[in-house]
MILO-718910 format. One record per residue (C-alpha): residue in three letters; x, y, z. Coordinates in steps of 0.1 Angstrom, whole numbers, padded with zeros to 4 digits, always signed. Example, Ala and Ser with C-alpha at 12.3 -4.5 7.8 and 13.67 -1.06 7.14 Angstrom:
! MILO-718910
Ala+0123-0045+0078Ser+0137-0011+0071
//
This chain:
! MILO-718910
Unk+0026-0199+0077Unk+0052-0180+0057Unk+0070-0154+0067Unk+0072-0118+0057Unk+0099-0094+0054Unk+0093-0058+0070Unk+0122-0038+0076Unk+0139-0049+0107Unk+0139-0085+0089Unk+0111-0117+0085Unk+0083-0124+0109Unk+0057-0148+0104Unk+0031-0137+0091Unk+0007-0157+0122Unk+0021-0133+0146Unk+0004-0098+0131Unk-0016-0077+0148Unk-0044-0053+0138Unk-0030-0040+0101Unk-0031-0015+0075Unk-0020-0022+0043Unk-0016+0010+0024Unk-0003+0043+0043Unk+0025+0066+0037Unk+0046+0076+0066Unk+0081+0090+0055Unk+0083+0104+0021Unk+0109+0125+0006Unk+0103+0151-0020Unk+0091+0144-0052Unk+0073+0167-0083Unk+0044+0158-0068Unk+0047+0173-0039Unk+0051+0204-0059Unk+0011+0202-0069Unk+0001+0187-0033Unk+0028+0195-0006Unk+0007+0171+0014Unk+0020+0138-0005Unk+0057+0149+0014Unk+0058+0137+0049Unk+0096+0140+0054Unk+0096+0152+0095Unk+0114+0123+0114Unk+0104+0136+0149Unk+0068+0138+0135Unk+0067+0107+0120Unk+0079+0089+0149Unk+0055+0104+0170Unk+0026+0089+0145Unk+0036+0055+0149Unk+0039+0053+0182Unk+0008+0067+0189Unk-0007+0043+0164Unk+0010+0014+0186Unk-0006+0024+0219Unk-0038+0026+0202Unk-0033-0011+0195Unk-0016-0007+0153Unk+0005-0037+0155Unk+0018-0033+0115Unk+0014-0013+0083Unk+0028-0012+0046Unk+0042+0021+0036Unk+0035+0024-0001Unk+0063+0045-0010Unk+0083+0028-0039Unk+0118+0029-0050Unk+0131+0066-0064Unk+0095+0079-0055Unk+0106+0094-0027Unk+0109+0062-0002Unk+0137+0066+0023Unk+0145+0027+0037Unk+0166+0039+0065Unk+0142+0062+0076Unk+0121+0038+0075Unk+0138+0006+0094Unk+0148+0035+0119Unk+0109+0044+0128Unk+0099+0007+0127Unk+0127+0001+0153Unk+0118+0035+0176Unk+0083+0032+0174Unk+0075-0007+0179Unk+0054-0010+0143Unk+0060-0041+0125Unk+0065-0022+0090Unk+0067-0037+0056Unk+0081-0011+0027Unk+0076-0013-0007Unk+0097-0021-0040Unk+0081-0011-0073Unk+0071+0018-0090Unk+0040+0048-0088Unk+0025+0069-0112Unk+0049+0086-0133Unk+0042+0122-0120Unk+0062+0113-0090Unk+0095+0113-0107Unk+0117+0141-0126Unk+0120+0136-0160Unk+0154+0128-0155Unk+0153+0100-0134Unk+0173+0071-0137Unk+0144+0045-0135Unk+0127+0060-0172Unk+0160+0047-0185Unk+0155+0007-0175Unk+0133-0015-0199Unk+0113-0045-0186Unk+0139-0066-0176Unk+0160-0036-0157Unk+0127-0029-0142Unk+0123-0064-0129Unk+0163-0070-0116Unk+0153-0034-0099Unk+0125-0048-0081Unk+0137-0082-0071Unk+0169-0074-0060Unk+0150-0053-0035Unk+0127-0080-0029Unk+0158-0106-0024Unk+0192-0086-0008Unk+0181-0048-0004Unk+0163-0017-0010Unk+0182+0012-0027Unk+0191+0040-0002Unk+0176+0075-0010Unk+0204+0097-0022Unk+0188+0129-0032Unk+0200+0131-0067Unk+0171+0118-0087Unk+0197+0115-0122Unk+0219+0087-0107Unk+0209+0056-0096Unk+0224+0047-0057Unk+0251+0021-0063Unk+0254+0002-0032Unk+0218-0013-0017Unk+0210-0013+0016Unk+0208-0044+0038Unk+0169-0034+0048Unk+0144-0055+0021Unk+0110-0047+0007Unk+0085-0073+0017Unk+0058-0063-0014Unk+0057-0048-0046Unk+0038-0013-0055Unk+0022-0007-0091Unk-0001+0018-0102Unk-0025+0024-0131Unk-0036+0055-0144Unk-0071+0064-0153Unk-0070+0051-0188Unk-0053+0022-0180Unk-0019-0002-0179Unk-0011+0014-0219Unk+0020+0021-0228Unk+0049+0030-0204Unk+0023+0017-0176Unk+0020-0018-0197Unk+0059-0021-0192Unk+0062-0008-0153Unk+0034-0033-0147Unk+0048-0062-0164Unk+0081-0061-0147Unk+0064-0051-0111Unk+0043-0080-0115Unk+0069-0107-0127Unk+0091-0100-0099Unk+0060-0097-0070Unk+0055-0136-0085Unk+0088-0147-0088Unk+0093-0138-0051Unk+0058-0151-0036Unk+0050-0114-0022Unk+0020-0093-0026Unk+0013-0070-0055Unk+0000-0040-0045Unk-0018-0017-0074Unk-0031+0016-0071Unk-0059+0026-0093Unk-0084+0055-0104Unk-0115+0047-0083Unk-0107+0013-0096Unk-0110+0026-0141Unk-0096-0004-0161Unk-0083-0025-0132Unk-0103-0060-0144Unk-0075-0054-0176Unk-0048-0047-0155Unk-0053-0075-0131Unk-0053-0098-0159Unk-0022-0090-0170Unk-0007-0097-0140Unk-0023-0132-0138Unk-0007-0135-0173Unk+0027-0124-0151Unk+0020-0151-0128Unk+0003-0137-0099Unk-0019-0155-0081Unk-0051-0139-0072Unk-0047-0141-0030Unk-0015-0123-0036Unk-0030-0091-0057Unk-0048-0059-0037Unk-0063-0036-0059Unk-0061-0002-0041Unk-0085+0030-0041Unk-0117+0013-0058Unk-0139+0028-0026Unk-0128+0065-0039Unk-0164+0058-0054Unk-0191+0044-0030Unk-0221+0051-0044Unk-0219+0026-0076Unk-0209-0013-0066Unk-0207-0023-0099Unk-0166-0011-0098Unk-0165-0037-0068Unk-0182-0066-0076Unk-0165-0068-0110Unk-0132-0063-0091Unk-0142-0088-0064Unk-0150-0113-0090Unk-0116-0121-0103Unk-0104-0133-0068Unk-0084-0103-0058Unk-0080-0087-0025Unk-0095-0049-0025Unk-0076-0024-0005Unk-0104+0001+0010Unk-0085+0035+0024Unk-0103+0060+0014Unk-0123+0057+0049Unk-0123+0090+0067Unk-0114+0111+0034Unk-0147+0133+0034Unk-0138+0147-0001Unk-0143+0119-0019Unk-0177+0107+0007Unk-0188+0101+0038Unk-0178+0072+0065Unk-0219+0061+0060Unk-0214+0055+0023Unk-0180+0037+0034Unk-0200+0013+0061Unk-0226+0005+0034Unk-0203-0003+0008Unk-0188-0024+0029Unk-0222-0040+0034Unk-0225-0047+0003Unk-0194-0066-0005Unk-0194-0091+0032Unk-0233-0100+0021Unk-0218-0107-0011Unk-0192-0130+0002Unk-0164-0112-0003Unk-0157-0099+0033Unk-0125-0120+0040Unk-0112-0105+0006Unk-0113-0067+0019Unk-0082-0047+0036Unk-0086-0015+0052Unk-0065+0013+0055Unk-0060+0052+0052Unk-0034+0061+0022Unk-0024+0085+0049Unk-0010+0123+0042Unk+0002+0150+0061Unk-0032+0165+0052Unk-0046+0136+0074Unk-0014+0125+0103Unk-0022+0142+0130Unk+0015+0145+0144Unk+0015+0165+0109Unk-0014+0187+0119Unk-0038+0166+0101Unk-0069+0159+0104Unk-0079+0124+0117Unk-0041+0100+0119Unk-0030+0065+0120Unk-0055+0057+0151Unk-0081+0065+0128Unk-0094+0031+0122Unk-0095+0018+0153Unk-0108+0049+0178Unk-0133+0053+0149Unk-0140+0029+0120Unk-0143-0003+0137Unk-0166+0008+0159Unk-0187+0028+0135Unk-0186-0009+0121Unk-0196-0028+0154Unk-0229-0005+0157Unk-0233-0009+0122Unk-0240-0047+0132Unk-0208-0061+0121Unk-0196-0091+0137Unk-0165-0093+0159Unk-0149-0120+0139Unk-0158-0101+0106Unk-0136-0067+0121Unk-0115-0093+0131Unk-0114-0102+0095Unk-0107-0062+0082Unk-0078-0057+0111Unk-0062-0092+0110Unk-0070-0120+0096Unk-0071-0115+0058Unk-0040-0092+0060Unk-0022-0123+0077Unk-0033-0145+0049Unk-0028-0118+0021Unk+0014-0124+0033Unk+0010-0163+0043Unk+0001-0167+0007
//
């Protein structure tokens, strides 16, 4: 099997443990923070303390979903990886536009800046956070990004989107890494993920992220689930949006369909829910209280197998 890069280097991607494929655990500052002071999570100490209580619950590896000038810090990041034990994979790309200052160096790169951008953190190293949003870090760091972020807004990959996801999407194919797309409760993603076909991304190497922020309607899912795609569910234990029950059935619902080794599940964690932060569930969440939620739910072993392991460890095998 191939190998994948986290940030203390490649590993293959046979050896993972139980995984989650979307959560934020070190972000710096950004304007959005300003709205949701939740989104910053920028306390090493508290941090560390996460991950390592996610490794003694059994969390063997995680993607943080923090992309380049968004905020991502890759030395912070190799540094908890190392401290804490957690195999952790960061993230190249880019996030929805409210997450930078209007002065930021990325608005000024077109397609193919955005694409040498990404790659180059794909192939020799991830920018350093600097702290001065205007000026782009000149000398990269020797720590890589093992997948590529994109995100979608509610109305859709249309105009400055269109170009962020073209370029995120070339490079995540060029390399032979996941794409990893964030979405409105899943509005417009059948469009978006096939324009990053057109890109050259395969369909096992594509997660489509946030679709469960609506359980009720399966629609969303199946039409999702259709094109080939792996969906990202993380909004499990996030009571604003629905219950765990409506997360079990949906989940139902998409393994009777046949489309149970295409699911990852995660948290799209916050300070609002780490609990080194004070929040209100953390990393363990999953497996003190999901998976067995599943089991008595009827689930098999090999299908929460499946959710922790297995199709995370094929997701990066490619």
């Amino acid at each position: 099997m191939a190998d994948l890069w986290t940030v203390l280097g490649p590993i293959p991607a046979e050896t993972l443990g139980h995984s989650q494929i979307h959560e934020h655990i070190f972000v710096r500052h950004t304007p959005m923070a300003d709205k949701n002071p939740a989104l910053q999570l920028d306390d090493f100490d508290r941090s560390l303390a996460e991950l390592k209580d996610y490794r003694a619950g059994g969390g063997a590896f995680l993607a943080d979903a923090q992309p380049v000038a968004a905020g991502r810090d890759a030395l912070a990041l190799e540094r908890l990886s190392r401290e804490s034990g957690v195999a952790v994979a960061a993230s190249t790309g880019y996030h929805l536009l409210g997450f930078y200052r209007p002065d930021c160096w990325v608005h000024a790169l077109d397609e193919e800046g955005l694409y040498r951008l990404y790659r180059s953190e794909l192939e020799e190293g991830m920018l350093p956070w600097s702290g001065d949003d205007a000026r782009r870090p000149e000398t990269p760091t020797a720590v890589r990004a093992g997948l590529v972020k994109a995100a979608i807004p509610a109305e859709g990959a249309v105009g400055r989107y269109e170009t962020l996801l073209r370029a995120a999407a070339r490079a995540a194919a060029d390399c032979g890494v996941p794409l990893m797309m964030h979405t409105e409760k899943g509005a417009h993603a059948p469009e978006a993920v096939r324009l990053c076909f057109k890109m050259g991304v395969p369909p096992e190497k594509l997660v489509v992220c946030h679709v469960d922020r609506q359980a009720a309607d399966f629609a969303p899912h199946d039409a999702v689930a259709a094109l080939g795609v792996y969906l990202d569910y993380d909004t499990i234990g996030r009571f604003k949006y629905h219950s765990d029950e409506e997360e079990v059935a949906l989940i139902r619902h998409m393994a009777d369909r046949g489309w149970g080794d295409r699911l990852l599940l995660a948290l799209d964690t916050t300070a609002q829910r780490l609990a080194a932060y004070g929040g209100e569930i953390g990393l363990r969440y999953l497996l003190d209280t999901f998976y067995p939620r599943l089991a008595e739910a009827g689930f098999s072993a090999g299908e929460l197998s499946l959710f922790s392991t297995g199709n995370c460890r094929r997701l990066f095998a490619g």
